[in-house]
LUMPAKOL-305246 format. One record per residue (C-alpha): residue number from 1; residue in one letter; chain; y, z, x. Coordinates in pm, 1 decimal, always signed. Each point is the difference from the previous one (the first is absolute). Example, Ala and Ser with C-alpha at 12.3 -4.5 7.8 and 13.67 -1.06 7.14 Angstrom:
2
1|A|A|-450.0|+780.0|+1230.0
2|S|A|+344.0|-66.0|+137.0
//
This chain:
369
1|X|A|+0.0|+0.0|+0.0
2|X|A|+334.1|-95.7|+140.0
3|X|A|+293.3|+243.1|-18.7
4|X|A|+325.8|-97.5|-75.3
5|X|A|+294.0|+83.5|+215.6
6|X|A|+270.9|+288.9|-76.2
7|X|A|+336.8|-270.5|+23.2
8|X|A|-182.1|-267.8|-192.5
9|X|A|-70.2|+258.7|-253.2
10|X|A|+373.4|+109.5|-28.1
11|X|A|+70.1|-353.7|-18.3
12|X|A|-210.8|-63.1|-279.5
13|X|A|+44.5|+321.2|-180.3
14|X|A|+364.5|-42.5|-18.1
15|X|A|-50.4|-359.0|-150.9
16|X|A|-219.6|+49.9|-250.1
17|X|A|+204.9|+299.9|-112.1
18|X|A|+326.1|-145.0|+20.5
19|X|A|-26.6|-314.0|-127.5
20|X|A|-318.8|+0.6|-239.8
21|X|A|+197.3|+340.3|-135.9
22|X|A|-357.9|+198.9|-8.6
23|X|A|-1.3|+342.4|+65.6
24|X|A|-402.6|-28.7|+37.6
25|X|A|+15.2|-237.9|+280.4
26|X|A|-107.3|+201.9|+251.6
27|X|A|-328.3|+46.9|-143.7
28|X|A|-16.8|-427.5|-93.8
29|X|A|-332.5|-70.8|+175.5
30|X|A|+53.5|-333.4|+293.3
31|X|A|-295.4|-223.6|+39.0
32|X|A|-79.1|-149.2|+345.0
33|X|A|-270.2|-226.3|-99.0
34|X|A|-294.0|+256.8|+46.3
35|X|A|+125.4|+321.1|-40.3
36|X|A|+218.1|+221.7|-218.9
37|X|A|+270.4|+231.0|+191.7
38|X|A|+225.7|+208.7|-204.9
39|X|A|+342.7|+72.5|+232.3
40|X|A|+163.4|+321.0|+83.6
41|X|A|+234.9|+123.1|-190.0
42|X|A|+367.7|+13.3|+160.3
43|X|A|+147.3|+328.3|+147.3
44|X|A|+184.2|+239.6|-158.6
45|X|A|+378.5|-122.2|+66.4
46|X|A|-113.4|-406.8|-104.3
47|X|A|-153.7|+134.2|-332.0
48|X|A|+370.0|+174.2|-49.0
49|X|A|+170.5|-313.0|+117.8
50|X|A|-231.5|-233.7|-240.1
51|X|A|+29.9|+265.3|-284.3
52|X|A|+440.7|-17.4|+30.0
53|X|A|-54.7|-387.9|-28.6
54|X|A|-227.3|+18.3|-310.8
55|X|A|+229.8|+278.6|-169.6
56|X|A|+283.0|-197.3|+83.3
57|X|A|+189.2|-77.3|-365.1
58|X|A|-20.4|-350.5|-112.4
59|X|A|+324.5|-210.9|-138.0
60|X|A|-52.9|-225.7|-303.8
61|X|A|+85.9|-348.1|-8.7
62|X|A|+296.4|-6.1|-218.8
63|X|A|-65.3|-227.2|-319.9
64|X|A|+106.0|-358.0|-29.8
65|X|A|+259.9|-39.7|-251.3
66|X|A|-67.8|-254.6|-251.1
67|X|A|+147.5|-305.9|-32.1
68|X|A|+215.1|-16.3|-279.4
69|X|A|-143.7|-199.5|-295.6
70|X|A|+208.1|-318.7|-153.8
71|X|A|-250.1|+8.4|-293.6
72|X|A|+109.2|+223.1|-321.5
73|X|A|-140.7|+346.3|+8.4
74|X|A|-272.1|+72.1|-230.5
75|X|A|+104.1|+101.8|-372.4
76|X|A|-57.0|+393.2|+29.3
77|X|A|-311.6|+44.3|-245.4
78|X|A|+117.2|+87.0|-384.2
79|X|A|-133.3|+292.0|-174.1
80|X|A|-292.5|-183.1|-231.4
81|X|A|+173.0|-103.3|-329.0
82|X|A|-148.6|+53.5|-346.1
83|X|A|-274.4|-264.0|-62.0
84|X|A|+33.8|-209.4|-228.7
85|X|A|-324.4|-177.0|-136.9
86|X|A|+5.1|-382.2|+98.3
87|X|A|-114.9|-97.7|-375.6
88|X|A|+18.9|+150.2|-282.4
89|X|A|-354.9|+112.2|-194.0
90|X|A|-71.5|-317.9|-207.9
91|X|A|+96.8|+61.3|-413.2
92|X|A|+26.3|-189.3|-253.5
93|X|A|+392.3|+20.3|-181.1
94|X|A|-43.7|+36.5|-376.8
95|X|A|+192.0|-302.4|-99.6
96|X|A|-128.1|-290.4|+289.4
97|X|A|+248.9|-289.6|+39.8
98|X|A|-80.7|-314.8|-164.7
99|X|A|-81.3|-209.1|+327.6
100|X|A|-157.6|-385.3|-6.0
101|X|A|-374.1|-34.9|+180.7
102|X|A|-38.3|-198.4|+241.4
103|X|A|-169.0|-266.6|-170.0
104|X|A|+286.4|-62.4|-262.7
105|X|A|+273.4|+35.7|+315.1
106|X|A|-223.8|-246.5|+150.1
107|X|A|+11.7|+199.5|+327.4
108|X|A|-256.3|-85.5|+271.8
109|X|A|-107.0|+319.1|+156.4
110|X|A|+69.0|+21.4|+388.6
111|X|A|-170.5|+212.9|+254.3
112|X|A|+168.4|+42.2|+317.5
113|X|A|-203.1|+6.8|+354.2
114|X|A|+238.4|+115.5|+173.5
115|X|A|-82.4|+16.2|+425.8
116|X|A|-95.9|+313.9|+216.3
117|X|A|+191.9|+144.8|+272.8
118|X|A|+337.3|-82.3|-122.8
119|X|A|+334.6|+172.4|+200.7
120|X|A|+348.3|+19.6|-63.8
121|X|A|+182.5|-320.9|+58.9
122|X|A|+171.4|-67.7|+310.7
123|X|A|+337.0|-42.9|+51.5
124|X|A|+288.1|-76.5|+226.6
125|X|A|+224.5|+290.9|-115.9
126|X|A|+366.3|-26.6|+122.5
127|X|A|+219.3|+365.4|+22.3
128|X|A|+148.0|+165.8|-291.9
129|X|A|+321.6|+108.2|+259.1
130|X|A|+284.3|-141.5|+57.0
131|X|A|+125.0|+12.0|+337.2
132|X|A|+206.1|+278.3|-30.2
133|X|A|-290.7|+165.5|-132.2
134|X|A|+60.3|+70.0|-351.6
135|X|A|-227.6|-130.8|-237.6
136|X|A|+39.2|-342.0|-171.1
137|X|A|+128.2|-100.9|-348.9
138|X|A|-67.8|-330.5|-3.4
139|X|A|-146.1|-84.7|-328.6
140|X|A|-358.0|-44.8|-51.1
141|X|A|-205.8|-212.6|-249.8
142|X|A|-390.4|+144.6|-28.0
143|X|A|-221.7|-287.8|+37.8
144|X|A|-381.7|-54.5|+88.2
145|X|A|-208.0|-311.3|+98.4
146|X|A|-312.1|-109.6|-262.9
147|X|A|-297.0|-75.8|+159.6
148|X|A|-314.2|-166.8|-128.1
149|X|A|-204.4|+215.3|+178.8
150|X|A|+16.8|+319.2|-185.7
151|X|A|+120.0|+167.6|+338.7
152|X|A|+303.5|+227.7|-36.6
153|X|A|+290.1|-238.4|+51.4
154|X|A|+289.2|-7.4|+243.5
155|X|A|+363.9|+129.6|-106.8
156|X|A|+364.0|+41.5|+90.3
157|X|A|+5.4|+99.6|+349.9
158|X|A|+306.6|-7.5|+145.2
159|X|A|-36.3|+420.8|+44.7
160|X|A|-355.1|+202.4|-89.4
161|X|A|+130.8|+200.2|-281.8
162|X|A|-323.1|+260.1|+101.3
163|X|A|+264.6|+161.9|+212.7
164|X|A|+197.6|+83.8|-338.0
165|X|A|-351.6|+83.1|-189.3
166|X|A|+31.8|-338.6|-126.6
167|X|A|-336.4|-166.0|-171.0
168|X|A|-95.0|-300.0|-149.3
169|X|A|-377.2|+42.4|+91.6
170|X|A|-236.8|+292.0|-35.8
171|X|A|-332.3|+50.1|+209.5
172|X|A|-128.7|-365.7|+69.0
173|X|A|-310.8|+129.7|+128.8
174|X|A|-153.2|+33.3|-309.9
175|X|A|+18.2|-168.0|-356.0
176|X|A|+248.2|+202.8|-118.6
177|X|A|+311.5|-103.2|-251.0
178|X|A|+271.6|+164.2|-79.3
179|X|A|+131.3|-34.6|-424.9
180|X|A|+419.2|-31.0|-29.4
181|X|A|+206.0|-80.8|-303.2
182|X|A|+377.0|-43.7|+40.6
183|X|A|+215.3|+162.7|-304.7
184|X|A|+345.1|-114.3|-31.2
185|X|A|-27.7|-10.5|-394.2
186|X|A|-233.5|+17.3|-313.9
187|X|A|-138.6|-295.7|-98.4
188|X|A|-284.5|+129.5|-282.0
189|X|A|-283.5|+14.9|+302.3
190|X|A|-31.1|+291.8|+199.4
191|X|A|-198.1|+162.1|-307.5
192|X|A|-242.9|-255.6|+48.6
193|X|A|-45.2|+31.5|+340.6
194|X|A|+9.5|+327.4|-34.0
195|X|A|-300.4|+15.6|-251.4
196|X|A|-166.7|-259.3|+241.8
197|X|A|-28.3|+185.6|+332.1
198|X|A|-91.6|+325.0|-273.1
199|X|A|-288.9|-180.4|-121.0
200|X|A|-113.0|-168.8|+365.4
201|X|A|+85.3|+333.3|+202.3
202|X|A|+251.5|-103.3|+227.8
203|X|A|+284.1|+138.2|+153.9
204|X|A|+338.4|-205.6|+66.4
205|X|A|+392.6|+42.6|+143.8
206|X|A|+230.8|-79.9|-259.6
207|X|A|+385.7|-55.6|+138.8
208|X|A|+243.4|+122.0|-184.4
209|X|A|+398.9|-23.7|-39.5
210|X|A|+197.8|+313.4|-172.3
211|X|A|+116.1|-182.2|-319.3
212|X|A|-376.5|-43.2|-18.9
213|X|A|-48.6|+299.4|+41.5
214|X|A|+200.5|+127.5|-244.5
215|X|A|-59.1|-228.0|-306.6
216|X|A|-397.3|+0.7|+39.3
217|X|A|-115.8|+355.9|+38.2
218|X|A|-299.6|+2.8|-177.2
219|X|A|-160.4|-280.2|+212.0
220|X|A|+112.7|+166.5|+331.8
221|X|A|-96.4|+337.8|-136.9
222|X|A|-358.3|-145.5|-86.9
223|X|A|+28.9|-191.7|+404.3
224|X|A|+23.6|+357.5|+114.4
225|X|A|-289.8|+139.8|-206.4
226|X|A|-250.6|-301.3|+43.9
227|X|A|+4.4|+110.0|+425.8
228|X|A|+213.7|-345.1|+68.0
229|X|A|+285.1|+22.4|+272.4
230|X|A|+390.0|-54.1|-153.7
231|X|A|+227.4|-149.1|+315.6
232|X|A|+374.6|-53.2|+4.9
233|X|A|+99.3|-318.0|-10.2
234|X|A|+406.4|+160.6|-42.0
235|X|A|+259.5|+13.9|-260.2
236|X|A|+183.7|-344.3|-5.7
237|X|A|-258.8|-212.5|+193.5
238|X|A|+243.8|-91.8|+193.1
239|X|A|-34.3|-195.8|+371.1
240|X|A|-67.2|+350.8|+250.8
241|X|A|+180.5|-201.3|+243.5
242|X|A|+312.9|-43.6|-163.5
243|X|A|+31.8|+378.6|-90.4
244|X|A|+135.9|+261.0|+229.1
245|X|A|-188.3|+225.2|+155.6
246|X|A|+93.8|+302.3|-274.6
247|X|A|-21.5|-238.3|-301.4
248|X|A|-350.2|-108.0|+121.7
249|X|A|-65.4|+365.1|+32.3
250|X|A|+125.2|+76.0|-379.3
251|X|A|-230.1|-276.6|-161.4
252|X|A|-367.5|+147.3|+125.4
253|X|A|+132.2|+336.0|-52.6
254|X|A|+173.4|-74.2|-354.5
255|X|A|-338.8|-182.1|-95.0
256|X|A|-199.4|+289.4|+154.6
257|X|A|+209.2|+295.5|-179.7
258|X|A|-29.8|-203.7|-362.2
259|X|A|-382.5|-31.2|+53.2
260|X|A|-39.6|+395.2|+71.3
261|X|A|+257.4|+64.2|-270.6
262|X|A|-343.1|-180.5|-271.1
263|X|A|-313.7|+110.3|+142.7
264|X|A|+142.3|+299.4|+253.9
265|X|A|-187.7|-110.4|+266.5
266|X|A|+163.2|-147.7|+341.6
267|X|A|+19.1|-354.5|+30.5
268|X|A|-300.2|-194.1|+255.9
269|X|A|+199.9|-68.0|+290.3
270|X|A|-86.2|-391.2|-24.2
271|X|A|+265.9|-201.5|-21.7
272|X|A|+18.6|-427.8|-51.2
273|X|A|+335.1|-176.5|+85.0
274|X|A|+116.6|-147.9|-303.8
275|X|A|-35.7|-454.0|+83.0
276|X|A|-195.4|+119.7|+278.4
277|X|A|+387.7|+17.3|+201.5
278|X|A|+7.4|+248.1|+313.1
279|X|A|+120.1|+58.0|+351.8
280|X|A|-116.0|+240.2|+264.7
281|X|A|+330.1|+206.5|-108.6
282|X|A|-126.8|+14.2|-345.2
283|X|A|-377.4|+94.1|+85.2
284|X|A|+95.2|+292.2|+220.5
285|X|A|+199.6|+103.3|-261.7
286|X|A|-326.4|+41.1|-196.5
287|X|A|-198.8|+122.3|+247.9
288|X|A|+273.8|+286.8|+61.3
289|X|A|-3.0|+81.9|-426.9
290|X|A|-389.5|+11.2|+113.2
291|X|A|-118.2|-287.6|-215.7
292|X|A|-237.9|-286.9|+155.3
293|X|A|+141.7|-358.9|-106.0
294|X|A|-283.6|-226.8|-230.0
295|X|A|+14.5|-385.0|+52.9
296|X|A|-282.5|-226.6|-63.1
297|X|A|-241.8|-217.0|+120.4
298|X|A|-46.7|-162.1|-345.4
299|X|A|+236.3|-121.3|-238.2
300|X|A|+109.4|-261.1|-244.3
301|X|A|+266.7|-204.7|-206.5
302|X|A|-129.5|+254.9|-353.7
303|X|A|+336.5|+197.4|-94.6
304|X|A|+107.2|-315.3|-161.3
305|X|A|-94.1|+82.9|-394.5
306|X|A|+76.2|-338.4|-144.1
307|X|A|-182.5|-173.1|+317.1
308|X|A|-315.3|+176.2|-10.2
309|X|A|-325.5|-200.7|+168.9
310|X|A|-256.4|+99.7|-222.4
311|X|A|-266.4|+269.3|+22.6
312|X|A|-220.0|-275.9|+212.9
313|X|A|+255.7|-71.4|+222.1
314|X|A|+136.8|+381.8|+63.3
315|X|A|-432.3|+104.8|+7.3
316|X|A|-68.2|-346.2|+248.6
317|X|A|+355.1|+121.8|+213.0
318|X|A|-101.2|+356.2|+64.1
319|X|A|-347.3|-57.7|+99.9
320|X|A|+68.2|-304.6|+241.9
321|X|A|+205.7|+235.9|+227.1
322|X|A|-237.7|+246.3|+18.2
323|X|A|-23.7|+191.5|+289.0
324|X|A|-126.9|+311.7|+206.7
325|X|A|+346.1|+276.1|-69.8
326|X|A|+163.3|-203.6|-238.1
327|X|A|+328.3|+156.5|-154.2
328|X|A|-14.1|-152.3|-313.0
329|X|A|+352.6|-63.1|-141.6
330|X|A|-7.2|-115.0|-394.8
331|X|A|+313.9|+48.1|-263.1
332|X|A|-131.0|+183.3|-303.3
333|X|A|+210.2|-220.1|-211.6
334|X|A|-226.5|-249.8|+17.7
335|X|A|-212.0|-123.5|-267.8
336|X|A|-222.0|-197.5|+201.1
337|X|A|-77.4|+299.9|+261.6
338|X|A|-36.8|+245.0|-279.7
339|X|A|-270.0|-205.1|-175.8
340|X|A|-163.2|-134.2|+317.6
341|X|A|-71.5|+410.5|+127.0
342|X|A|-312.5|+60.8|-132.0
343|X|A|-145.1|-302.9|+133.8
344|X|A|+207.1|+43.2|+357.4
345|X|A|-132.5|+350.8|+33.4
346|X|A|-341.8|-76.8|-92.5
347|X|A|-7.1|-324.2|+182.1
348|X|A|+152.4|+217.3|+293.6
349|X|A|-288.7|+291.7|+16.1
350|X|A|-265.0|-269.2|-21.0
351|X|A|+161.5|-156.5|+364.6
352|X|A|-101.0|+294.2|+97.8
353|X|A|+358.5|+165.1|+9.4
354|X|A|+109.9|+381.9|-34.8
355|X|A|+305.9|+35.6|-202.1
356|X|A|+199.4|+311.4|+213.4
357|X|A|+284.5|+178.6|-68.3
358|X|A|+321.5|-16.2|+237.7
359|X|A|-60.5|+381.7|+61.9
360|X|A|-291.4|-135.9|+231.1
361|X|A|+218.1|-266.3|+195.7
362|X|A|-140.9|-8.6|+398.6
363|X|A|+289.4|+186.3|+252.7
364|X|A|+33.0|-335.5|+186.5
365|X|A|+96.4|+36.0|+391.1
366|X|A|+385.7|-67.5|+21.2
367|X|A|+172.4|-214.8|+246.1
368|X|A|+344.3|+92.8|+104.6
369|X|A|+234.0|-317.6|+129.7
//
């Protein structure tokens, strides 16, 4: 057996303690091919001088600091609001409207196969801001592409009005649609519709201005108690653009103060821009009054009442377009919408299609320009 020298031993005692940070090195056994030899341990003033080393305090690495972000900070996460079911339980109303089958409306039933994997359209979004940083007032005129794909279709998109909790689509991963009406006056229907989503068990937003408000409460009273969502859609339906900020302000509260006034509940904090007319200034106006802003991704030429197409051409219209988180946008004084709906909303579920409730609207990712 070969013995190790008393230097080399140092040497290597010191090394494996110092730099391998093992207090039980000096027992680590060294192999020399054939043998085992277990070294010496170091005198008494090295095992002082090793022990001040492995005592010695040890300084942190101070933490990076972060790069700072040029995306929008998260949305700080709500308190859960009440849920509110997505349809209501299916009953039938005691006095049915009178509505044509489809055989004598000579409607040709249409089931939509809609495709997979669908995402929110892409587009080249210019900057709300001016350049000395306020936001713009430039009026806007909502707008959206048709497809023939049943894909959810392009829109205005000179700013992403997400950034304002703007929407005109809901979740386009799944076959989802979202029910609207606009309200700007009684025209005989809304009962009707009314008794129609009753009797199929669906929920819908119905817009509504104050003078509506105020000379129909029995139909927004029975909106209220059927589970379906009442939005503003302001006092004067005026252009939001062309009002100042504090007269903007006054028509969504005005509206919002008449509507708790009837049914004592607060207002849903959805509001639509009468035309469809908006800026950025206008939309953060909203956003600040806490209200998300309801376009469209479907819509058409109905609210004329001496033009109307025809139940087969408002039942053919609506199904054509659809598509995966439509916001459906129809004008409950139509006749021709009112006596298409049964066969819409049945001709809807059969696609395959969940009606949901704008309560349920996806918290889309915002992008700040």
């Amino acid at each position: 057996m070969k013995l190790i020298g008393y230097k080399p031993i140092m040497i290597i005692c010191a090394a494996a303690i110092l730099f391998a940070g093992c207090e039980e090195a000096a027992e680590k056994p060294v192999s020399d091919n054939s043998e085992t030899v277990f070294l010496q341990e170091p005198k008494a003033s090295e095992q002082a001088e090793i022990k001040k080393v492995l005592e010695a305090p040890v300084t942190p690495s101070p933490e990076p600091t972060p790069e700072p972000s040029s995306e929008l900070p998260e949305k700080a996460e709500e308190e859960p609001a009440e849920e509110v079911p997505s349809e209501m339980p299916s009953e039938t109303p005691s006095e049915a409207p009178v509505m044509p089958d489809i055989a004598s409306a000579e409607i040709q039933k249409i089931i939509v196969e809609a495709p997979q994997d669908v995402s929110y359209p892409e587009l080249n979004f210019g900057s709300p801001y001016l350049p000395d940083g306020s936001l713009s007032n430039d009026k806007k005129g909502w707008y959206f592409g048709r497809n023939t794909t049943h894909t959810p279709p392009t829109a205005q998109g000179d700013f992403d009005i997400r950034q304002f909790d703007g929407y005109y689509l809901g979740d386009v991963s799944q076959k989802v649609v979202y029910l609207t009406f606009d309200e700007g006056y009684e025209n005989g229907y809304t009962e009707k519709i009314l008794d129609v989503l009753k009797e199929k068990g669906v929920t819908a937003a119905f817009f509504v201005t104050k003078p509506y408000i105020i000379a129909n409460p029995d139909l927004i009273q029975r909106m209220v108690d059927e589970g379906h969502i009442v939005g503003n859609h302001s006092v004067r339906h005026k252009s939001c653009p062309d009002l100042t900020d504090e007269e903007l302000m006054a028509e969504l509260n005005n509206t919002a103060a008449a509507f708790k006034e009837l049914t004592g509940v607060d207002m849903p904090n959805y509001f639509r821009p009468p035309m469809g007319e908006y800026s950025a200034r206008t939309l953060k106006i909203t956003q600040d009054l806490g209200y998300k802003s309801i376009f469209w991704s479907f819509a058409y030429k109905d609210w004329e009442t001496d033009k109307q197409p025809g139940i087969r051409a408002a039942y053919e219209t609506v199904m054509n377009d659809l598509h995966n988180g439509s916001i459906i946008l129809l004008h409950a004084v139509s006749q021709s919408n009112t006596e298409a709906m049964p066969f819409i909303i049945d001709s809807i579920r059969e696609s395959g299609y969940t009606f949901k409730s704008l309560d349920e609207l996806p918290e889309y990712e915002k992008q700040n320009d």
